[in-house]
MARMARSE-23036 format. One record per residue (C-alpha): x, y, z; residue number from 1; residue in three letters. Coordinates in Angstrom, 1 decimal, decimal comma, always signed. Layout:
REM residues N
{rec {X; Y; Z}; NUM; "ALA"}
...
***
This chain:
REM residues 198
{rec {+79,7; +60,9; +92,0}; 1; "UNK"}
{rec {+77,0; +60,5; +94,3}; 2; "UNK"}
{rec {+72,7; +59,6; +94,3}; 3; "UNK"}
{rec {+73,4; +60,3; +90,3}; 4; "UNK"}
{rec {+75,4; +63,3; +90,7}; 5; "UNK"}
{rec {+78,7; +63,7; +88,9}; 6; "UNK"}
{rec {+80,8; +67,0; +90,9}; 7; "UNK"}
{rec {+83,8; +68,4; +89,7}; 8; "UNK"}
{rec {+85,9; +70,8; +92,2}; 9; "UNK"}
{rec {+88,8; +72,9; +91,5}; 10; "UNK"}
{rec {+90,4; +76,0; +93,1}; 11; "UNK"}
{rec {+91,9; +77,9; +90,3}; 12; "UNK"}
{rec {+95,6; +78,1; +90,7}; 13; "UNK"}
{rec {+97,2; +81,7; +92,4}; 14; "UNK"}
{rec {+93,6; +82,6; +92,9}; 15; "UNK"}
{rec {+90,6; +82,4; +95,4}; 16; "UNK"}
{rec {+88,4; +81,5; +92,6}; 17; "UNK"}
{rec {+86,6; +78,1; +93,2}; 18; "UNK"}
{rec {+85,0; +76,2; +90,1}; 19; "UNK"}
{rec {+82,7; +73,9; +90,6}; 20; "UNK"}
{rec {+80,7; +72,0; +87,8}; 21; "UNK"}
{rec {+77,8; +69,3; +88,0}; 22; "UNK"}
{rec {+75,6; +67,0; +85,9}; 23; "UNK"}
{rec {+72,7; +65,5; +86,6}; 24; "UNK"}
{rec {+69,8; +63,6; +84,7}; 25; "UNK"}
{rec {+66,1; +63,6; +86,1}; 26; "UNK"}
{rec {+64,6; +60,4; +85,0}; 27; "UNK"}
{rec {+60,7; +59,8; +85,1}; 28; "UNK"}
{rec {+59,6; +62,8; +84,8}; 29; "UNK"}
{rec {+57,2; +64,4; +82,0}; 30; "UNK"}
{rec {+57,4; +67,4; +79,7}; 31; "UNK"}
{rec {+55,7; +69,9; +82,1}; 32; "UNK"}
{rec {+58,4; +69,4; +84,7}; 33; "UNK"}
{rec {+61,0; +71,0; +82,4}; 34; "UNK"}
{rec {+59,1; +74,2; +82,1}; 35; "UNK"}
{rec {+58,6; +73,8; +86,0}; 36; "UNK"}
{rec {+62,4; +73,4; +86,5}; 37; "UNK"}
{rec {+63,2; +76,5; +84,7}; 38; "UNK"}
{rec {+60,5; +78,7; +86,7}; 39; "UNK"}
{rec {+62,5; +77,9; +89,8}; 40; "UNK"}
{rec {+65,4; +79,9; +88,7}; 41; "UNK"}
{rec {+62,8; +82,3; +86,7}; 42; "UNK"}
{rec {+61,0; +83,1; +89,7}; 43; "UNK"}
{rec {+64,2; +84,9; +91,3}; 44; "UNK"}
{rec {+62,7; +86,7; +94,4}; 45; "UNK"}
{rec {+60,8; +82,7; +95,1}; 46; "UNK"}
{rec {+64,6; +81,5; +95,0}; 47; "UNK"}
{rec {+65,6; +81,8; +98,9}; 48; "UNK"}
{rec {+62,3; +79,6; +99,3}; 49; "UNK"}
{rec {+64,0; +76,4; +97,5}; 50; "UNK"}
{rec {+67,6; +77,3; +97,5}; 51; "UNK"}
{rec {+69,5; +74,4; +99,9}; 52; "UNK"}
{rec {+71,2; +75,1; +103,4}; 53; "UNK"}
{rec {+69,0; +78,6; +103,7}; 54; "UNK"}
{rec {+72,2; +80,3; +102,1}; 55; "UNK"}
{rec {+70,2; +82,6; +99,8}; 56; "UNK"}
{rec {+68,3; +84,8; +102,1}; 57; "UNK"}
{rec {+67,1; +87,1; +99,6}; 58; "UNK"}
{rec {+67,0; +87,7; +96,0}; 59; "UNK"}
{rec {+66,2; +91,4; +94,5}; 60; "UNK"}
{rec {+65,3; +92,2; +91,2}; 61; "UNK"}
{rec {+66,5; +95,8; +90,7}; 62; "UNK"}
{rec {+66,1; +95,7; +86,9}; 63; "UNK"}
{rec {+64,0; +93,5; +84,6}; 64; "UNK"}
{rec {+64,8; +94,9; +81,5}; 65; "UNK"}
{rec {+63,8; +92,7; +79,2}; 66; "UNK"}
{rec {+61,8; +89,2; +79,1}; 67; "UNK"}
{rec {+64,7; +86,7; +80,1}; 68; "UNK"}
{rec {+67,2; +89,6; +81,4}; 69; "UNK"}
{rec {+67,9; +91,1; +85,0}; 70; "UNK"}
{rec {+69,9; +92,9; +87,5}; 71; "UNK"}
{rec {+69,9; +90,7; +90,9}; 72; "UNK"}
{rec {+70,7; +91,3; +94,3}; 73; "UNK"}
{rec {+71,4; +88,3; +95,9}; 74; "UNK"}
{rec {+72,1; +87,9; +99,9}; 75; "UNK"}
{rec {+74,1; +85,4; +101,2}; 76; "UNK"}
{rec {+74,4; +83,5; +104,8}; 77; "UNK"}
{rec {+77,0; +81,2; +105,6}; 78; "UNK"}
{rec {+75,5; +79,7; +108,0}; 79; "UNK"}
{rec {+78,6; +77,1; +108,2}; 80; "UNK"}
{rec {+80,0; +79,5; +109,9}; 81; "UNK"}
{rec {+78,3; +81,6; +112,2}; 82; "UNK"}
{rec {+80,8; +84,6; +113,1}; 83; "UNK"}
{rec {+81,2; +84,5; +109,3}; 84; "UNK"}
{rec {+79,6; +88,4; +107,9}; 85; "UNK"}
{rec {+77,3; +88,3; +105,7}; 86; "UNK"}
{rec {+77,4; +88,5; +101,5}; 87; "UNK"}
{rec {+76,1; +90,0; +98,6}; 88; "UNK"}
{rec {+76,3; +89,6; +95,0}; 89; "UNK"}
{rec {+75,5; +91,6; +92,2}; 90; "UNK"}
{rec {+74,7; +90,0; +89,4}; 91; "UNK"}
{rec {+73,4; +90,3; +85,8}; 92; "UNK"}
{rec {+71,0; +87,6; +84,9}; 93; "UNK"}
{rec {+70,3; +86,2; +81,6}; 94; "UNK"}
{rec {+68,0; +83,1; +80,0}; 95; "UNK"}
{rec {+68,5; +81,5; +76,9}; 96; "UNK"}
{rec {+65,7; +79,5; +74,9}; 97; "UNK"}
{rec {+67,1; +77,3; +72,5}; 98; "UNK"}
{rec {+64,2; +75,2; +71,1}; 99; "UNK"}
{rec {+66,1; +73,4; +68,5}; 100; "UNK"}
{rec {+68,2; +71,9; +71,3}; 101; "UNK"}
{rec {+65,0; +71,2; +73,3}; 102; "UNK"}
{rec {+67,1; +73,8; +76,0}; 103; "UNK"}
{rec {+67,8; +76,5; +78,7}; 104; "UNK"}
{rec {+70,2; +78,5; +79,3}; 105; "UNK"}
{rec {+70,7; +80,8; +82,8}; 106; "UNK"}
{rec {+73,6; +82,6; +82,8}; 107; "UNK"}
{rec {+74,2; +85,0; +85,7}; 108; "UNK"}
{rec {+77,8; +86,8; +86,4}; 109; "UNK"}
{rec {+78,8; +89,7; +88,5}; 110; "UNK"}
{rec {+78,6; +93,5; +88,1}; 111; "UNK"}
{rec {+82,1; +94,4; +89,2}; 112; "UNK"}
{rec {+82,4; +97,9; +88,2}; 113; "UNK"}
{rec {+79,1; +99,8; +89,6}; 114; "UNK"}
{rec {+78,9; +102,4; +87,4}; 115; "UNK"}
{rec {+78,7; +100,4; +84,4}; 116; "UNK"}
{rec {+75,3; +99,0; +84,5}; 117; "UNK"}
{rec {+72,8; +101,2; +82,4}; 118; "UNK"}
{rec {+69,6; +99,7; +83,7}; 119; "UNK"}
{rec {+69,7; +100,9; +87,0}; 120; "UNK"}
{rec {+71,3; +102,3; +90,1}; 121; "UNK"}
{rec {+73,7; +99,7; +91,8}; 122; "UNK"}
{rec {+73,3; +100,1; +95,8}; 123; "UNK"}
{rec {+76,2; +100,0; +98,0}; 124; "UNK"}
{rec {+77,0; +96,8; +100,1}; 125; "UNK"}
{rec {+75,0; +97,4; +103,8}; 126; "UNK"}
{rec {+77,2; +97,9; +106,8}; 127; "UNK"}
{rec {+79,4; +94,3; +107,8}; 128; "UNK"}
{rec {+78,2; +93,0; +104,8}; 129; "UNK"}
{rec {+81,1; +91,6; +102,1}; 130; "UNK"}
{rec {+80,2; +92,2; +98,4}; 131; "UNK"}
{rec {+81,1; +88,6; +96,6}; 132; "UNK"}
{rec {+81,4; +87,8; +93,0}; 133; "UNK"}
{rec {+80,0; +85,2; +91,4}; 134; "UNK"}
{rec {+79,3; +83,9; +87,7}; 135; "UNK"}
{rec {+77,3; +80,8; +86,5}; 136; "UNK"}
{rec {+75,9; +78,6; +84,0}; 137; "UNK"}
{rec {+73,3; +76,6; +84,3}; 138; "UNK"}
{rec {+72,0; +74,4; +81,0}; 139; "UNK"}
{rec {+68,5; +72,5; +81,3}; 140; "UNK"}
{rec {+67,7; +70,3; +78,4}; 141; "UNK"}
{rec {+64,8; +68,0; +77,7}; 142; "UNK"}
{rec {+67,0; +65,2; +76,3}; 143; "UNK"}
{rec {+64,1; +63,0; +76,1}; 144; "UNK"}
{rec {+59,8; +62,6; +76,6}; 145; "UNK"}
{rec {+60,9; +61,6; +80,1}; 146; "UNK"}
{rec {+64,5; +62,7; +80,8}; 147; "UNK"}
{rec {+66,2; +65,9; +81,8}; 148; "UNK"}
{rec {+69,5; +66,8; +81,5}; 149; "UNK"}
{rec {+71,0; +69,4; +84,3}; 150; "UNK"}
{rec {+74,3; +71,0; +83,9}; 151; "UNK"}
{rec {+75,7; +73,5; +86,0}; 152; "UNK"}
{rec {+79,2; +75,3; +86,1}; 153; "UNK"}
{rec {+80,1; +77,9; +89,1}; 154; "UNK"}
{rec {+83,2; +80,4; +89,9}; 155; "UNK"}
{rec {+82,6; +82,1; +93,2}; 156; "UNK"}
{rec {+85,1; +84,4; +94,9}; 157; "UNK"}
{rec {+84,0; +84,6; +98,9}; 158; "UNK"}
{rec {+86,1; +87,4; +99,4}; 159; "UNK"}
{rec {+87,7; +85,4; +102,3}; 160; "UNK"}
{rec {+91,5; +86,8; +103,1}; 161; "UNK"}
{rec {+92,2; +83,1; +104,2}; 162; "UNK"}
{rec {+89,2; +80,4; +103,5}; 163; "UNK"}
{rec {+88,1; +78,7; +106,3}; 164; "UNK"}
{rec {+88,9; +74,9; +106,6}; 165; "UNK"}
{rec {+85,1; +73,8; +107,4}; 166; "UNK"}
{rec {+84,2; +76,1; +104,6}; 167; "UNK"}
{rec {+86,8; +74,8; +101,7}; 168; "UNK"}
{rec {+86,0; +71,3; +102,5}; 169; "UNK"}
{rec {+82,2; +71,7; +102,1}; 170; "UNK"}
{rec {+82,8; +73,3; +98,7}; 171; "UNK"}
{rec {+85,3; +71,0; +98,0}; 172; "UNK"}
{rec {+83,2; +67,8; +98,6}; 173; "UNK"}
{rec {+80,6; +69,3; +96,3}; 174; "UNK"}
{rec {+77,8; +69,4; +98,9}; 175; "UNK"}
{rec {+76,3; +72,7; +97,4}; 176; "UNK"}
{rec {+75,5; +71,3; +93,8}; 177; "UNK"}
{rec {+74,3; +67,6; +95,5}; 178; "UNK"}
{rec {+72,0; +69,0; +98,3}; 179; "UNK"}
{rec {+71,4; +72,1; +94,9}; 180; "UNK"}
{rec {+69,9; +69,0; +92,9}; 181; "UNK"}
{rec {+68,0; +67,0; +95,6}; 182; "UNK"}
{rec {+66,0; +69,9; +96,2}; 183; "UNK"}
{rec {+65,4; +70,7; +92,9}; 184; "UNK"}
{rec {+64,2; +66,9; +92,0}; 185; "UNK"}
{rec {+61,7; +67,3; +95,5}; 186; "UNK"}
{rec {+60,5; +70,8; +94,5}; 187; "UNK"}
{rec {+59,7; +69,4; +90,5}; 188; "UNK"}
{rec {+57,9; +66,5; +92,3}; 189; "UNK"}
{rec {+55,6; +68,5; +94,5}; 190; "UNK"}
{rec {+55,0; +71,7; +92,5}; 191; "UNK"}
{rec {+51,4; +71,1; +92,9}; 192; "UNK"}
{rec {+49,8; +74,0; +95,3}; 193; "UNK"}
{rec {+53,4; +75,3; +95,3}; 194; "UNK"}
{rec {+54,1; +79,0; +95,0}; 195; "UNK"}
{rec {+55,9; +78,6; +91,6}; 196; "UNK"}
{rec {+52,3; +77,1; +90,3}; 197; "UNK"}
{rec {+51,0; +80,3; +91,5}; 198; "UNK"}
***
């Protein structure tokens, strides 16, 4: 736990699936930042903008199919490690209103088998680039006038024949979902003039 951050990390066992789940609560703020919270993950092709450690280079919409549904192309940098190639991730994304919970729900998780999405055409991963897969849960809640609840759960699978030390201990500390919830308290406070005000 860490700046109000509770991380748990655990690589699942015979597998190179790493799970990662957080919890946060944003104190102080009003009613209008909740609806501002969920733009930022709304707003997909604005996500590289606020997304921490410039991992998310780009984020493609190549279906939006319905009002809170999606296809997503999503490019990844490890910039941790520099001779590192480059991934992507397909994913299906999906939001959830819950208004008698006062709630969001994103839920995004990948399209393994290409030929199985009906919305649209699934491209090919470019040359030296490593198609990922990823699924996650993210759970906003206004648990009170002035207090949000964050809750995020991740299973990411690098596609790494051996992970890299640097790279499992940064995952491992839970650096991603801290520096992921500093940025989105920052962003919330100076959404005036911002892009996703736009």
């Amino acid at each position: 736990e860490r700046s109000g951050v509770t991380v748990h990390y655990r690589r699942e066992e015979n597998s190179p699936i790493h799970v990662v789940r957080a919890q946060a609560v944003f104190k102080n703020f009003e009613p209008i930042d909740f609806v501002r919270l969920c733009s930022l993950f709304v707003e997909t092709e604005l996500m590289p903008k606020w997304f921490p450690g410039g991992i998310m280079k780009k984020a493609n919409v190549l279906s939006w199919h319905s009002k809170y549904s999606k296809v997503i192309q999503m490019h990844i940098s490890l910039g941790l490690l520099p001779l590192t190639s480059p991934r992507d991730a397909i994913v299906y994304g999906n939001g959830y209103h819950l208004p008698d919970r006062n709630a969001f729900l994103i839920s995004s998780k990948s399209i393994v088998d290409e030929s199985s999405c009906r919305y649209c055409q699934i491209p090919k991963p470019e040359k030296g680039v490593v198609r990922m897969t990823t699924e996650s849960i993210f759970f906003i809640q206004l648990v009170e006038r002035n207090v949000i609840s964050f809750k995020l759960i991740g299973r990411d699978d690098l596609k790494f024949r051996f992970m890299p030390s640097a790279l499992l201990n940064y995952i491992a500390q839970g650096h991603m979902p801290f520096d992921l919830t500093r940025t989105i308290r920052y962003k919330i406070r100076n959404f005036e003039g911002s892009p996703w005000e736009e």
